[in-house]
VEXLOKOL-377244 format. One line per 5 residues: for each residue x, y, z negated of C-alpha. Coordinates in steps of 0.02 Angstrom, whole numbers. Layout:
BEGIN
X,Y,Z  ...
This chain:
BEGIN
2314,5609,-2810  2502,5596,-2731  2558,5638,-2567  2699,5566,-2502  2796,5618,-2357
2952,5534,-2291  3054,5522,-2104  3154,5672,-2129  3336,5650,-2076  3476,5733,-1981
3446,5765,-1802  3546,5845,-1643  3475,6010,-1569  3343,5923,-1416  3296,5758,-1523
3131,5717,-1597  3082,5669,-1776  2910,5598,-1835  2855,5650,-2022  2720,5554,-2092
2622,5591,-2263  2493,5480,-2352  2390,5553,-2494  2347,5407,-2617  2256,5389,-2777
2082,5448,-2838  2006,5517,-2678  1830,5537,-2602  1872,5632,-2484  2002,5746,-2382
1976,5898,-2294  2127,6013,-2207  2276,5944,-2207  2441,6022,-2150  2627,6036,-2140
2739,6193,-2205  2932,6224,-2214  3038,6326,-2310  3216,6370,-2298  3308,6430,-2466
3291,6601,-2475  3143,6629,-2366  2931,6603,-2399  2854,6434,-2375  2787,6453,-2184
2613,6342,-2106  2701,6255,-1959  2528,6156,-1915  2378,6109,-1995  2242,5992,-1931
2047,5985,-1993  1933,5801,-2041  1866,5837,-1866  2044,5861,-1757  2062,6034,-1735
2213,6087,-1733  2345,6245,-1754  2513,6284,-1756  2641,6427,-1784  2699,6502,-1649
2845,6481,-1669  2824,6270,-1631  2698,6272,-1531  2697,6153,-1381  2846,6065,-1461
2758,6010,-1624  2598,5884,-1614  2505,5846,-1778  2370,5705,-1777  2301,5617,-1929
2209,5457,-1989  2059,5514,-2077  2046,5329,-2129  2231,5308,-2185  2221,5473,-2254
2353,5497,-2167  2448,5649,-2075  2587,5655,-1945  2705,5789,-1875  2781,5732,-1704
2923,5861,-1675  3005,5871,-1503  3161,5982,-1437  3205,6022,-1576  3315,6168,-1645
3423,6205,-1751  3290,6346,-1821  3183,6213,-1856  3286,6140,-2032  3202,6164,-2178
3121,6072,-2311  2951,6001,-2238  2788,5991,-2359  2637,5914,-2320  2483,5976,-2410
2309,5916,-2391  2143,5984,-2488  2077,5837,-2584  1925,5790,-2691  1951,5654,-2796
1782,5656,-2866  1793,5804,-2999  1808,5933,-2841  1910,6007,-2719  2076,6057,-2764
2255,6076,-2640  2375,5956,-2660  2562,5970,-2603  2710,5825,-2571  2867,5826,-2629
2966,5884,-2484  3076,5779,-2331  3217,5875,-2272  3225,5907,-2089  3413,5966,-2024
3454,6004,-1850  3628,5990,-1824  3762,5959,-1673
């Protein structure tokens, strides 16, 4: 099982970005899937995560700025991030819990870089 993520970039303080991950490979099924950051230096933070069913949740810290969806059929998560600041660069993982038909087990991308520069 692989997730990729990619749409990371450079962005001014106020723009938007979309991230999108797609987990691939030997899957039966996904549960929870989610996005974290981290910033060198500092713990990997849960920015928002998003059940098989659509509930969502999201740090406080992005709330009402950040929207995740998913395609439970893609397999398939997105992170819509609006006004964004220059708090918000960091390194973006998505990470989904997977069962790819020995059991359950969490899976993590490799990273997109978010930076939030004027």
């Amino acid at each position: 099982v692989q997730l990729q993520a990619s749409g990371g970039g450079l962005v001014q303080p106020g723009g938007s970005l979309r991230l999108s991950c797609v987990a691939s490979g030997s899957i039966t099924a996904v549960s929870a899937m989610a996005w974290h950051r981290q910033v060198p230096g500092n713990l990997r933070e849960l920015v928002a995560g998003i059940t098989n069913g659509g509930s969502t949740n999201y740090a406080d810290s992005v709330r009402g700025r950040f929207t995740v969806s998913r395609d439970n059929a893609k397999n398939t998560i997105w992170l819509q991030m609006n006004s964004l600041k220059l708090e918000d660069t960091a390194v973006y993982f998505c990470n989904a819990e997977v069962n790819d038909g020995q059991g359950w087990d969490d899976y993590w991308g490799r990273g997109t870089l978010v930076t939030v520069s004027s």
